[in-house]
C-alpha positions in Angstrom: 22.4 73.5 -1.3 19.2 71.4 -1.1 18.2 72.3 -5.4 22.3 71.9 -6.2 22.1 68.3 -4.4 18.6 67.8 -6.3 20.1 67.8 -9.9 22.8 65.7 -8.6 20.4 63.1 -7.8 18.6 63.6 -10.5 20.9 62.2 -12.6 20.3 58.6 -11.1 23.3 55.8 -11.1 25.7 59.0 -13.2 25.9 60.7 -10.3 27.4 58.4 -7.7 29.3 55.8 -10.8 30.7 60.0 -11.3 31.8 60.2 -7.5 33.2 56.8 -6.6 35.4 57.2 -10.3 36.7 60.4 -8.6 37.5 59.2 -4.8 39.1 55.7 -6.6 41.5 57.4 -9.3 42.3 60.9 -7.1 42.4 58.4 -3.8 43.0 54.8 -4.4 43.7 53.8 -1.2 40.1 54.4 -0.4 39.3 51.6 -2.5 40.1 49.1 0.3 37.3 50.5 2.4 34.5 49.3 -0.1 33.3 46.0 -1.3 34.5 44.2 -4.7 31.2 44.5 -6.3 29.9 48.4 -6.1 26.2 47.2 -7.2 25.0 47.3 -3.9 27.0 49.8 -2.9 26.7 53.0 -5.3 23.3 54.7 -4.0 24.1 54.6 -0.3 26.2 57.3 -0.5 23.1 59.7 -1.9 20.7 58.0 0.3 22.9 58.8 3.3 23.4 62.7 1.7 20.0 63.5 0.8 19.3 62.2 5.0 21.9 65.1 5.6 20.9 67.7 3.4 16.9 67.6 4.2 18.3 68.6 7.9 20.9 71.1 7.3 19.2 74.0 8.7 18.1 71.5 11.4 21.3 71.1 14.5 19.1 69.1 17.0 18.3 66.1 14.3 21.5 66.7 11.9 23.8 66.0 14.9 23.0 63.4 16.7 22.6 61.2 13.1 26.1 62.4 12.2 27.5 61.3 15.4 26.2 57.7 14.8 27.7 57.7 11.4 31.4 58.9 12.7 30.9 56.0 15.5 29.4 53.3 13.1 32.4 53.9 10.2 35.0 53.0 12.5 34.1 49.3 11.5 35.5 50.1 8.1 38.9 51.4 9.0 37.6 55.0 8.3 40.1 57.5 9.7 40.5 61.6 10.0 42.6 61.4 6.6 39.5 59.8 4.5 37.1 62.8 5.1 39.0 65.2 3.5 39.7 63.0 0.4 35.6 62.2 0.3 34.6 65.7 0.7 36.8 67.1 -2.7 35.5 64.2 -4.1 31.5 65.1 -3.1 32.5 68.4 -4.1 33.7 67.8 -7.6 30.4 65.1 -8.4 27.9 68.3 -7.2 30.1 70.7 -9.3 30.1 68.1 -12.5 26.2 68.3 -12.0 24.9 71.8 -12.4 26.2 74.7 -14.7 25.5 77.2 -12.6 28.1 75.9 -9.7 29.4 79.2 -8.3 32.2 79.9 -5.8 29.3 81.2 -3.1 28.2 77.8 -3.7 31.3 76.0 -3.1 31.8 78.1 0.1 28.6 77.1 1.6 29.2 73.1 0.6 33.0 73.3 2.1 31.6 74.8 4.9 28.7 71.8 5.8 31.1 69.3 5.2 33.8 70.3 7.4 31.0 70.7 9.9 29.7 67.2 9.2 33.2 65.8 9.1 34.3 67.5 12.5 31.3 65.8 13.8 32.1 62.7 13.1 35.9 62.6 13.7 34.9 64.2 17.3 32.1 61.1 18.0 34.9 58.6 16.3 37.7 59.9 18.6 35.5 59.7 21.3 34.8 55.8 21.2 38.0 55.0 20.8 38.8 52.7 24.1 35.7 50.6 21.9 36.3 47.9 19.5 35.3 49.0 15.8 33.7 45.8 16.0 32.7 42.7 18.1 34.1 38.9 16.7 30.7 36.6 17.3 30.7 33.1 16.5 27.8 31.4 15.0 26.7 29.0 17.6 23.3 27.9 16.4 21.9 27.7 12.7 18.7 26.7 12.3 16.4 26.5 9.0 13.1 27.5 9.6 11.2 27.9 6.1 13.2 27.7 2.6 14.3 31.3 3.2 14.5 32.2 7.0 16.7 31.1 9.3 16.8 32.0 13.2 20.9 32.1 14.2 22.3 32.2 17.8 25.3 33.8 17.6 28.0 34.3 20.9 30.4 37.6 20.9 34.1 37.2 22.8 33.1 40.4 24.0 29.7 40.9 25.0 28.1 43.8 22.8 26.0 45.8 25.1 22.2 47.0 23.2 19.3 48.2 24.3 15.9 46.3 22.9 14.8 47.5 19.8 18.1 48.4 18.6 19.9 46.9 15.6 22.9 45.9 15.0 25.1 46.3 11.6 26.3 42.7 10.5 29.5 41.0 7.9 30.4 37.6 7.1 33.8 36.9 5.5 31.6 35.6 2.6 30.6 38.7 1.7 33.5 40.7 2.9 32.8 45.1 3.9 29.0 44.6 2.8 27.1 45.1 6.4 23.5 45.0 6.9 21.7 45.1 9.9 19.7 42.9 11.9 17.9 43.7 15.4 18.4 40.8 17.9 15.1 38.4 19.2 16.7 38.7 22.9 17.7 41.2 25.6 21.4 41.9 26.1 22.4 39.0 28.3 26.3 39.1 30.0 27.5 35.7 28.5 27.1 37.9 24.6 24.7 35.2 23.0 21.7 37.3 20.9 19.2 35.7 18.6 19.4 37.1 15.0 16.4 36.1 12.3 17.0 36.3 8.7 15.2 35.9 5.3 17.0 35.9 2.8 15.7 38.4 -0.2 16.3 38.3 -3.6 19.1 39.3 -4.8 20.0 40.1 -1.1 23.8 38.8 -0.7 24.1 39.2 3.2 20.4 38.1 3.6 21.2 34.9 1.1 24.3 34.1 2.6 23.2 34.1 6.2 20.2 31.9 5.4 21.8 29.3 3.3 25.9 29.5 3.5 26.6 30.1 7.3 27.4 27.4 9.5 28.0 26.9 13.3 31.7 28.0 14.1 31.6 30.7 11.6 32.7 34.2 13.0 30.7 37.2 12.1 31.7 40.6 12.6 28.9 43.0 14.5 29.0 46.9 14.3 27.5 49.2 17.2 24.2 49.3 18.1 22.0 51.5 16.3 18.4 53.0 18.0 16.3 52.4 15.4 12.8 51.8 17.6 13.5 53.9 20.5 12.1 51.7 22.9 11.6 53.2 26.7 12.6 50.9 29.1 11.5 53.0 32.2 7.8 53.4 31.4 5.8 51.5 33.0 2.8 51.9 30.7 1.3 48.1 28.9 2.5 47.4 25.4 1.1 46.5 22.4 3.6 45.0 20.2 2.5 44.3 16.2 4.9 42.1 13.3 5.2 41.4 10.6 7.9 38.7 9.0 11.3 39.3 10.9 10.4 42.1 11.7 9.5 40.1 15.3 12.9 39.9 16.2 13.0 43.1 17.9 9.8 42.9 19.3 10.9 39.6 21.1 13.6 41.3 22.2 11.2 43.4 24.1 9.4 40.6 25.7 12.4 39.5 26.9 13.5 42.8 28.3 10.0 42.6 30.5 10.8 39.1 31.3 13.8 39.6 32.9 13.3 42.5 34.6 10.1 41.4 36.8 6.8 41.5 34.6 4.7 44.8 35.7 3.6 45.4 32.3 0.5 43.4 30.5 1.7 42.5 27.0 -0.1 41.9 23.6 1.8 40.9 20.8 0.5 40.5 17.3 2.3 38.2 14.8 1.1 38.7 11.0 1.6 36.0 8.0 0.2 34.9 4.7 0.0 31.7 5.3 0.2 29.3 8.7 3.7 27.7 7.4 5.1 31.4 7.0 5.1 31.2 11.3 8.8 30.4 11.3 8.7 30.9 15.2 5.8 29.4 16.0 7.2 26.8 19.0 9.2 29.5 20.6 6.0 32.0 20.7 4.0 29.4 22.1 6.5 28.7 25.0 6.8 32.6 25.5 2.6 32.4 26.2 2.8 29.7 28.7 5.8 30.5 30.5 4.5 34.3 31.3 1.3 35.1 31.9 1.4 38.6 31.5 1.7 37.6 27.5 -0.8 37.1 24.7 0.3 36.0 21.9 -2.0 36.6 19.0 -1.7 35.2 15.4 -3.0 36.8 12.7 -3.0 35.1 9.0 -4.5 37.1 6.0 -4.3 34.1 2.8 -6.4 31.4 4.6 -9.6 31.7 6.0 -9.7 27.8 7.4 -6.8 28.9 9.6 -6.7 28.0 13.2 -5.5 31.4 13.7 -7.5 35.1 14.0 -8.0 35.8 9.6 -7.4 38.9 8.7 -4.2 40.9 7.7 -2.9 41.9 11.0 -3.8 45.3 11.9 -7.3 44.1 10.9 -6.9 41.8 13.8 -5.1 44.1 15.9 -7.8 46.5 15.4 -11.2 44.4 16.2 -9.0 43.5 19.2 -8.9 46.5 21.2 -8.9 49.5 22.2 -5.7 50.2 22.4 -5.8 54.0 23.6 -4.0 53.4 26.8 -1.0 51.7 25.5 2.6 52.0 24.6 2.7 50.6 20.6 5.6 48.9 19.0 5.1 48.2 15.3 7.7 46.4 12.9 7.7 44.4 9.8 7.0 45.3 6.4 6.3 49.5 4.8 2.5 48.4 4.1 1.8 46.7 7.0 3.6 49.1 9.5 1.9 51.8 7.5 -1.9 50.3 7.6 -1.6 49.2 11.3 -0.1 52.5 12.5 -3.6 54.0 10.4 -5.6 51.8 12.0 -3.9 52.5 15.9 -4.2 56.8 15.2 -7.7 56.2 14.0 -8.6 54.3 17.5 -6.9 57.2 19.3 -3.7 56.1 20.1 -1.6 59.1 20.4 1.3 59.4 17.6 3.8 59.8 19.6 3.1 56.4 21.7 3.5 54.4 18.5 7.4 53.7 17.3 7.7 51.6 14.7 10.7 49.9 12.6 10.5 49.4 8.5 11.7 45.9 7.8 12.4 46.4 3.4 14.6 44.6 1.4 16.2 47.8 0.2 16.1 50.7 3.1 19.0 52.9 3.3 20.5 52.6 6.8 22.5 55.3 9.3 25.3 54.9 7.1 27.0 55.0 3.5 27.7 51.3 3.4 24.1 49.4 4.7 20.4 49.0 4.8 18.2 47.9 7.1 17.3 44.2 5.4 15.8 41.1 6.8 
């Protein structure tokens, strides 16, 4: 299954262009559940596969992902009849792919699909006393640099999350193109959560939530998605490292210690070029003087006159420890997270107290339709 999915993939754009021609013309009323413009849209569906083929022969991860995706497609009127229609389609694309497509191998792909498709109906059908999605209206919209912009948005139904998580996002302007964004706040009863964007080039949900959204607009949210893993019980000091947006969540888990009665010492590390990149710089600087468990640490890499530590941040992040006793929490950009994770294993840090979040213009996220984006 894995070399049969490989030449599929192999082929590039063919491949999926082959797949979506299939499910439109065999099953156009599918069509509905997609966005106008496919260009945004056509390698998901391979991204999301190859994330299901490389654990095929592994239950304990395959599962759990697969049950996220059943619960998460509700919020594109996905229902029971769709799978089948998707899977002759997936089939047929595979088939069209490599001449030495047997019936043996048919057999084995009918058989994981099903089984991925049971899944997900079963983890559908079982949030079904849920909303698909929750109406928020935009509340707050505020401008920070030429392309970031921190919203406050207010659901009619509060959306419960854990910190850390993220949340799958659609505005009317871009209609069925979701992209997810990790609130800058704990979950708080009256459903108001702090979103940060930046818009990206040729990003349309990024670009359109910096610079098109108002206040009163309504925005659709998707279920929360565990993308950090952060462990509210432990009671162990944290070290918290950003980069760009990717300080939304780890706000989120300031505030999570805030609220709940500080016993844990905080650091938290905030990486940019430049001094005017700090889009939050008045709300980090209340954060340090209202709790005193909190340091708030800047780190800028372009400018050595800064006021600020110089030095890209896990530089900073390093000369500032140790660390080895902590609980780490990185997220921002791949070659930042990647440098300062480096630098955190190299000081002894165990791996498996370091969770981290990729904030990229173009990650694939749990599902067919979005990304991860800032």
């Amino acid at each position: 299954m894995r070399a049969n999915f490989a030449k599929a993939a192999a082929a590039g754009d063919e491949a999926p262009l082959w797949f979506y021609a299939h499910l439109f013309l065999t099953h156009p009323e599918t069509r509905q559940l997609f966005p106008v413009s496919m260009a945004h849209q056509r390698d998901r569906l391979f991204a999301a596969l190859g994330e299901v083929v490389a654990r095929v022969d592994d239950l304990d991860s395959l599962v759990p992902i697969l049950q996220q995706l059943g619960r998460d497609h509700r919020k594109f009127g996905t229902v029971t009849e769709h799978y089948p229609a998707v899977g002759a389609s997936l089939l047929a694309t595979l088939e069209h792919f490599d001449e030495e497509w047997d019936e043996a191998l048919a057999a084995d792909w009918t058989a994981a699909y099903e089984l991925v498709a049971s899944v997900m109906v079963q983890a559908a059908d079982e949030m079904s006393d849920q909303p698909p999605w929750w109406d928020a209206e935009v509340v707050a919209h505020e401008r920070r640099t030429v392309d970031t912009a921190v919203l406050r948005l207010r659901s009619k139904v509060p959306l419960p999350y854990r910190p850390g998580e993220s949340i799958s996002l659609e505005t009317e302007l871009r209609p069925r193109l979701w992209r997810y964004y990790s609130p800058a706040n704990a979950f708080r009863p009256d459903g108001e959560l702090e979103i940060h964007a930046r818009a990206q080039p040729g990003g349309p949900v990024s670009t359109a939530l910096v610079r098109q959204v108002h206040v009163g607009d309504v925005l659709r949210l998707g279920p929360p998605v565990d993308h950090m893993r952060f462990d509210p019980d432990s009671d162990r000091d944290l070290l918290l490292v950003a980069g760009g947006t990717g300080l939304a969540p780890l706000k989120a888990i300031v505030d999570h210690v805030a609220r709940n009665g500080a016993q844990r010492r905080v650091d938290l590390f905030v990486g940019v070029r430049l001094e005017e990149d700090l889009y939050d710089r008045e709300d980090l600087t209340r954060l340090a003087q209202d709790n005193p468990w909190l340091t708030v640490t800047v780190a800028v890499s372009e400018d050595e006159h800064t006021q600020f530590a110089h030095g890209d941040v896990g530089e900073v992040v390093a000369r500032s420890g140790p660390w080895g006793s902590r609980e780490a929490y990185v997220a921002g950009p791949p070659a930042m997270v990647d440098d300062t994770v480096g630098r955190l294993r190299q000081q002894g840090l165990p791996e498996e107290r370091i969770r981290t979040e990729v904030f990229a213009p173009s990650r694939p996220g749990p599902d067919v339709h979005g990304e991860v984006t800032t």
